[in-house]
MDTraj code that builds the backbone (N, CA, C; nanometers):
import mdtraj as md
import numpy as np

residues = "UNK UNK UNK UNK UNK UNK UNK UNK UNK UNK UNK UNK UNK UNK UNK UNK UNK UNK UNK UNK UNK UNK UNK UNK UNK UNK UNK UNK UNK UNK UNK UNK UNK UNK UNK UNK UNK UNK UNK UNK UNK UNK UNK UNK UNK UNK UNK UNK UNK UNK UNK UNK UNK UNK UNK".split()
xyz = np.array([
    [1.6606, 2.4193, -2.8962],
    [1.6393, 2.3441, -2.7747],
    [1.5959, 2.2019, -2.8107],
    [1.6206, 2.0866, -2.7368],
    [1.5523, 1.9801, -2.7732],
    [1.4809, 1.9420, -2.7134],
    [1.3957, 1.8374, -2.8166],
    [1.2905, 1.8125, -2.7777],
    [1.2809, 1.6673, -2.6738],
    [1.1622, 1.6690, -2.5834],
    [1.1658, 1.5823, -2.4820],
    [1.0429, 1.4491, -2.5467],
    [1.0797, 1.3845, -2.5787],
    [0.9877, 1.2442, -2.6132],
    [0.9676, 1.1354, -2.5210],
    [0.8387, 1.1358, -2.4923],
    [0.8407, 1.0392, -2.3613],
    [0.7716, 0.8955, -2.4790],
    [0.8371, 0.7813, -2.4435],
    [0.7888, 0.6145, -2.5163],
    [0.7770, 0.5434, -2.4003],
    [0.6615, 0.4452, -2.4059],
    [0.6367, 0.3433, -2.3378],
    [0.7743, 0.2683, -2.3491],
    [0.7839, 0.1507, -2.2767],
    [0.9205, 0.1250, -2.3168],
    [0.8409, 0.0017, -2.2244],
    [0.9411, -0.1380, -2.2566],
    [0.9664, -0.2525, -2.1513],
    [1.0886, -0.2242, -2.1083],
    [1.0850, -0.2904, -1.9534],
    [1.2156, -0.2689, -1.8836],
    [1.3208, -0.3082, -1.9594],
    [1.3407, -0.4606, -2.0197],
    [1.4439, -0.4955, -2.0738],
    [1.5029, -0.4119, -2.1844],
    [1.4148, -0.3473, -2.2252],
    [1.4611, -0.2019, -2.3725],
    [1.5340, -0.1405, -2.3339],
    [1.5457, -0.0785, -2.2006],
    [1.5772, 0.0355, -2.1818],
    [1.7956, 0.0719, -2.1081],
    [1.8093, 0.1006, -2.2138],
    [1.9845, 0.1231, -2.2028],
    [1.9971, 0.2490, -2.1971],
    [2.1356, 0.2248, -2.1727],
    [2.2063, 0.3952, -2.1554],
    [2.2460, 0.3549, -1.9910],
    [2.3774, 0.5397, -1.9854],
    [2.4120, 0.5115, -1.8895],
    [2.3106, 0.6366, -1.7742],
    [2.3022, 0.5571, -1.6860],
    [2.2435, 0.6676, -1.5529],
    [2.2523, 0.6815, -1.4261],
    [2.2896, 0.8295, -1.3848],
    [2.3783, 0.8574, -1.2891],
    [2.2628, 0.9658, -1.2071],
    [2.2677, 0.9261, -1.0931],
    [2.1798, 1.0137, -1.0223],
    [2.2871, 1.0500, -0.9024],
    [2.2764, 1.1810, -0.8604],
    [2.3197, 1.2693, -0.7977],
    [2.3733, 1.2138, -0.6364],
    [2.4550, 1.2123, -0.5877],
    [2.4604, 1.2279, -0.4434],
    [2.3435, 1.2991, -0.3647],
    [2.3285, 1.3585, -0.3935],
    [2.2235, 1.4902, -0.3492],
    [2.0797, 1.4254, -0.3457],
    [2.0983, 1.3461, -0.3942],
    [1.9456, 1.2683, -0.3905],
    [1.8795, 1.2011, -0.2889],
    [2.0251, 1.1775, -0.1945],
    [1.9839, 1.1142, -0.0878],
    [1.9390, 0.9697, -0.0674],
    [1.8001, 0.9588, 0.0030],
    [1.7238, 0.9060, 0.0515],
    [1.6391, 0.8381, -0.1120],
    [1.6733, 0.9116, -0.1946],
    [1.5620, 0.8733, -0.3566],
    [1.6538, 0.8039, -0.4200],
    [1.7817, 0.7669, -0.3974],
    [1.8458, 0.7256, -0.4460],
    [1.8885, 0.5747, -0.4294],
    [1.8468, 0.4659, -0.5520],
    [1.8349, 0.3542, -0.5740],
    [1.9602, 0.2424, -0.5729],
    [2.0166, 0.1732, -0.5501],
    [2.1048, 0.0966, -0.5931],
    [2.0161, -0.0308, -0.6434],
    [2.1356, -0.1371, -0.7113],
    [2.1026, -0.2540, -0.7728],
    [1.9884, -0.3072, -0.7271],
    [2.0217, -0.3304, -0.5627],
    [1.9556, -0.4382, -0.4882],
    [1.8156, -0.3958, -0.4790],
    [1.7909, -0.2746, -0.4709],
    [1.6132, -0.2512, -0.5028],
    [1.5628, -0.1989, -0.5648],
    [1.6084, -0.2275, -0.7095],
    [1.5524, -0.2415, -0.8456],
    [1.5216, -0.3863, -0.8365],
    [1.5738, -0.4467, -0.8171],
    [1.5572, -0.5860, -0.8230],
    [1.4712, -0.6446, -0.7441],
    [1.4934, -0.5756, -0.6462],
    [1.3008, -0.5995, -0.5502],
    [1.2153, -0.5453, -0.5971],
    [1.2127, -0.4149, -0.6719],
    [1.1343, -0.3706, -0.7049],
    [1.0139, -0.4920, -0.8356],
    [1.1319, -0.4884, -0.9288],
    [1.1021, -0.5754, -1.0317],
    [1.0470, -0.6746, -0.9686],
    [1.0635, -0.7513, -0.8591],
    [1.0603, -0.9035, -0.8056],
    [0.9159, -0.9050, -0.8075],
    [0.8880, -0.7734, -0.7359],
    [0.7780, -0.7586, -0.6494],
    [0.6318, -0.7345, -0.7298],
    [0.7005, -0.6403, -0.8420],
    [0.6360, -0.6062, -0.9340],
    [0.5156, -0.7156, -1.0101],
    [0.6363, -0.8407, -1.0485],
    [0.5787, -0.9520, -1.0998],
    [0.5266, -1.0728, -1.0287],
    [0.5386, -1.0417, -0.8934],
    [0.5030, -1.1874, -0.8042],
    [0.3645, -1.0984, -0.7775],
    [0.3226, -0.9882, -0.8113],
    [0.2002, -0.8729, -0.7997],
    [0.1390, -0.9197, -0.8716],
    [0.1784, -0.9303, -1.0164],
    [0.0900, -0.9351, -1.1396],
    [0.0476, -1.0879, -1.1893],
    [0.1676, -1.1892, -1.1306],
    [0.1314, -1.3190, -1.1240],
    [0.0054, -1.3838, -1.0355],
    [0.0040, -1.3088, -0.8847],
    [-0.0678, -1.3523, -0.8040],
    [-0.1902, -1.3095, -0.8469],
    [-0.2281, -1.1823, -0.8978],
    [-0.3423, -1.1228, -0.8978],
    [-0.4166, -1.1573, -1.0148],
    [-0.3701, -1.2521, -1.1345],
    [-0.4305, -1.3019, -1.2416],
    [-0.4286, -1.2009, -1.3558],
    [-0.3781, -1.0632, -1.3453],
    [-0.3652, -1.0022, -1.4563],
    [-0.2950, -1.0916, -1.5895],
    [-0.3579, -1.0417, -1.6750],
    [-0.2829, -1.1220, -1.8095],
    [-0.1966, -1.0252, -1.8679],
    [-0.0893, -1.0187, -1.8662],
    [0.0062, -0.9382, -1.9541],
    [0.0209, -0.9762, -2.0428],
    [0.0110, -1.0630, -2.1162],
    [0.0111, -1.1509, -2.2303],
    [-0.0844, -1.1047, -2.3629],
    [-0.1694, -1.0341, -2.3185],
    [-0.2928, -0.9864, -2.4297],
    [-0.2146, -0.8726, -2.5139],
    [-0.1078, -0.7993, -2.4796],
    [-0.0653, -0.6384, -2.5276],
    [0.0248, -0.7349, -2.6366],
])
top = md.Topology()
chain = top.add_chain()
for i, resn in enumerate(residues, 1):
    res = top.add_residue(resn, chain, resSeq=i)
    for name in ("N", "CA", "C"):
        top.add_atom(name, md.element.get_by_symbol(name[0]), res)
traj = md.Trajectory(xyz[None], top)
């Protein structure tokens, strides 16, 4: 059986292809809000003074 390895990862690392189900419905993502997601993510971490910069 194989084994499952979970890694921190940065977004930009992360390749391969991925296909999520019809069946998913409502959980199911396209382009356009990943990209909000991300947007949102960092206009979060900008506004709030976190330093990402220290790691």
């Amino acid at each position: 059986m194989n084994e499952i390895v979970l890694d921190t990862k940065i977004v930009g690392d992360i390749t391969g292809t991925f296909f999520v189900p019809s069946y998913q419905g409502g959980y199911r993502w396209g382009k356009e809000e990943v990209e909000r997601l991300l947007l949102l993510s960092v206009f979060y971490v900008l506004s709030s003074g976190i330093s990402f910069l220290r790691y």
